[in-house]
N, C-alpha and C positions, 0 to 999 in steps of 0.2 A: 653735560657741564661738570668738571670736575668740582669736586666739593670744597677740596681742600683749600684752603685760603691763606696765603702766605706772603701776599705783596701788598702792599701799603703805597696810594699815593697822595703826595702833601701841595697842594698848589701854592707858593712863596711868592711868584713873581709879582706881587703890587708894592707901591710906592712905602705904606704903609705912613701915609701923610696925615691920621687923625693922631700918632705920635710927633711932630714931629715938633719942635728943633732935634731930639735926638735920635730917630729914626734917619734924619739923613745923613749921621755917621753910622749908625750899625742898627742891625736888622731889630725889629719891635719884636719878632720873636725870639730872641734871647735875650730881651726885658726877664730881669731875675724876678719871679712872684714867690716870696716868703724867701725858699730856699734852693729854689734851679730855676732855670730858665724855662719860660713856657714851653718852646718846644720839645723840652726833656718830658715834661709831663707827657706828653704825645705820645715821645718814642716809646715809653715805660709802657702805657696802656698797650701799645700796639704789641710789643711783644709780649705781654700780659695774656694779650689775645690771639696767640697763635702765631703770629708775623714774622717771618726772617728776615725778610726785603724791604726796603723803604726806598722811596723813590722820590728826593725832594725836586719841584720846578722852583729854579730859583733865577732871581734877577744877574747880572755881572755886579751888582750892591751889595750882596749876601753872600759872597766868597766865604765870609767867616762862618758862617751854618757847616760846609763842608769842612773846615779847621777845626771847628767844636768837635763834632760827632768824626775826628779822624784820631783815631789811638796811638799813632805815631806822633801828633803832638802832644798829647798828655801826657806821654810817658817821658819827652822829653820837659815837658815841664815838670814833671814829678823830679827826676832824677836832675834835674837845677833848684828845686827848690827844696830837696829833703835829701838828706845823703844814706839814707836806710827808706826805704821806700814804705815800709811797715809802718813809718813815722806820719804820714799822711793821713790824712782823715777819713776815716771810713768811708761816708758816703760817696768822697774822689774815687776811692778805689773799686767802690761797686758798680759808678757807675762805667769806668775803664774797663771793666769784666763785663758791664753789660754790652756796650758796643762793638767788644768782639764777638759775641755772639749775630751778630745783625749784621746783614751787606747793605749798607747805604751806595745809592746811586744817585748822582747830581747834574743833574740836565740845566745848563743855563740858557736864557733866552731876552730876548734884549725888547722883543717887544711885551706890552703890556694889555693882553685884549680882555683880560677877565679870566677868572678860577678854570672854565669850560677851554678855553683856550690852549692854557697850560698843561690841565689833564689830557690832551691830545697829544702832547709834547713824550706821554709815560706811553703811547701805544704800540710801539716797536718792541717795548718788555714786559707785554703782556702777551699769553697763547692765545688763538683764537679762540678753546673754551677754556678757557681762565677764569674765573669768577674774580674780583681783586677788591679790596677796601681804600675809600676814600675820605681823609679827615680833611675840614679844615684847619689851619693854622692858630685858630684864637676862638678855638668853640674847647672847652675842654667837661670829659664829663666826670661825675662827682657820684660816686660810687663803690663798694667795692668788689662788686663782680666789671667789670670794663664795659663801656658803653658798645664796642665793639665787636666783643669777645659774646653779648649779648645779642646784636644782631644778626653775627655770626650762626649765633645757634638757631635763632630763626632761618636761616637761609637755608640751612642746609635740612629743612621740613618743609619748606616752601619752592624751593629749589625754582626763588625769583629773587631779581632785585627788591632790595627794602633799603628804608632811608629811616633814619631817626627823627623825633618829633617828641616836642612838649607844649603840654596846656598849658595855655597862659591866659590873663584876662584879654576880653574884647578889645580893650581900648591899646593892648599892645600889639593887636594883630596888624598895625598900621606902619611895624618896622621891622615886619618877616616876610618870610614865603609861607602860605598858609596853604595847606592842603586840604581839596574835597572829598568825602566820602562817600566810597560806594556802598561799600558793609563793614560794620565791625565784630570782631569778636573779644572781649575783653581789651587788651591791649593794643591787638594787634587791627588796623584798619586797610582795606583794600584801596586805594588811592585813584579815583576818576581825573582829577584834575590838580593844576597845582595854579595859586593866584600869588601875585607877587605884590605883599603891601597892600594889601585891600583896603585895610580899616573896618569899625566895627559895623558897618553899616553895610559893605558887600562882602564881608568874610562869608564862606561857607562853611566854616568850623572853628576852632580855637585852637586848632596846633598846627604849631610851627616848626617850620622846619629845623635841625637843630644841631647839623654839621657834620652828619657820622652816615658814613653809606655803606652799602654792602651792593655790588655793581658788576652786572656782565658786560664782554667786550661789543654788544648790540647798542652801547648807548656811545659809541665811534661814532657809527654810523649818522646819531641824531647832530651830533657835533659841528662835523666833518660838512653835515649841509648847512647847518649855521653857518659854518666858516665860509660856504662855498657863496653863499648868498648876501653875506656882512658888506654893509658901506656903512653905518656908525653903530656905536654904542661900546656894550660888551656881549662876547657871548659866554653867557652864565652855565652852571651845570645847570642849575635851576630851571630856566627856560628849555631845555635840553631834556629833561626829566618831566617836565609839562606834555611835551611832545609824546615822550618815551608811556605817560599813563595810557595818552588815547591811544594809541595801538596795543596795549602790552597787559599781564598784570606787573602792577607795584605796587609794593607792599608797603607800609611806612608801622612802627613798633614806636609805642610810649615809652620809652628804657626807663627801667628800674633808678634813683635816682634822679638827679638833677644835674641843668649842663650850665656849664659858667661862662660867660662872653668876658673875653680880656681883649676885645677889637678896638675898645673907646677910652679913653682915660679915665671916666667913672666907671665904668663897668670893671676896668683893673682894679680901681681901689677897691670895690667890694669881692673881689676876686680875690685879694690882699688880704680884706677881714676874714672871708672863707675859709681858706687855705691856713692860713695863721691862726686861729682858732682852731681846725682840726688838728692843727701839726704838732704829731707826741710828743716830741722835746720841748717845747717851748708854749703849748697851745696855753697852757691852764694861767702862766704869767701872762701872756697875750690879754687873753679873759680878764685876769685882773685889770689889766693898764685899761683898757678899754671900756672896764665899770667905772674906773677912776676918774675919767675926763669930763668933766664938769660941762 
């Protein structure tokens, strides 16, 4: 299995209806949080951690994701909106120099069967030993080595798939995928099984799953019979990777840091306080306003 790790994929295709009235004009992943759009967070880590390739699944609703991340419109908006281009704001300009460096590619797909679904969609531009990274969309992680770029380096000592994961209390385990363990070593846990929403009462551990994968092209195959075998629901990576324990090792790593859910309205505002808080321009006023509110 080649080591090197260079493709990135993002599964977009859901409604993303716990935003909406305004998710159903434009994509919940370019909801600006502080100061970019969520999924800029994304791409930054991704290439942060090695990635050249991104490979977004997106709806025919999310056209604009593909406009975002395309440098022929920013440049056309720069040079309408500033007649010396130097006159731009730094951060527009860094991040127009970071998207040349990256090959985004946009798979749209009309139906909606779940994240596992989508990821099937990325397998035509994956090798057969390709090893490839999978984020999702609204898990962002909070660090400054890359939650990626950290599993990565597990992978390539392990030379297995591994999945990221954080401890949380018991009584949250009832709004994750919770993974069982076979053995741990410090961080790092070999993964028997995977439970989805258990609650504190049938959890078999306290970590969750936490949205950052490190993935061989052997978990097609778990997919592929979901698909082949589907009359309702979704088919999840999640359940996919349930499968993928009992035959396989999977590795699942505690990353360094913490990971932020921006998938719920309240999970964005604290996401908001997060981010805004950390961010070196403006955090320390932030801090202020934020003692100030009575």
């Amino acid at each position: 299995m080649s080591k090197k790790i260079t493709k990135l994929i993002v599964p977009l295709a859901g409604f993303g209806t716990r935003f909406l009235p305004s998710s159903s004009a434009y994509p919940k992943e370019l909801t600006h949080l502080v100061d970019k759009p969520v999924l800029q967070y994304i791409v930054e880590e991704a290439y942060a951690s090695g990635i050249t390739e991104i490979i977004f699944i997106i709806s025919s609703r999310k056209k604009s994701i593909a406009q975002y991340f395309s440098k022929k419109f920013h440049d056309e908006y720069l040079s309408s909106a500033f007649k010396d281009r130097n006159l731009a704001p730094k951060d527009h300009l860094v991040f127009t120099d970071l998207i040349t460096r990256i090959k985004f590619r946009f798979i749209e797909k009309n139906s909606t069967l779940g994240d596992g679904h989508s990821i099937l969609f990325a397998k035509k531009f994956i090798k057969p030993n390709e090893a490839f990274a999978v984020s999702m969309g609204d898990l962002l992680g909070f660090h400054e080595v890359p939650f990626l770029k950290q599993l990565i380096d597990i992978y390539n000592k392990k030379n297995a798939p591994i999945i990221s994961v954080e401890e949380v209390p018991l009584e949250a385990t009832s709004r994750f995928g919770v993974i069982a363990i076979k053995k741990s070593i410090g961080r790092l846990h070999l993964v028997s099984d995977i439970i989805e929403k258990p609650g504190p009462k049938l959890a078999p551990s306290r970590f969750i799953m936490t949205g950052k994968y490190v993935l061989t092209p052997k978990i097609f195959n778990y997919l592929e019979t979901m698909l082949k075998n589907h009359k309702s629901g979704e088919i999840k990576l999640a359940d996919a990777l349930k499968e993928y324990s009992h035959d396989n090792d999977l590795y699942a790593y505690q990353c360094l840091g913490s990971i932020q859910d921006t998938g719920n309205k309240l999970d964005f505002l604290k996401a908001t306080v997060v981010f805004g808080l950390n961010n070196p321009l403006f955090g320390k006023e932030f801090k202020k306003f934020i003692k100030s509110i009575k």
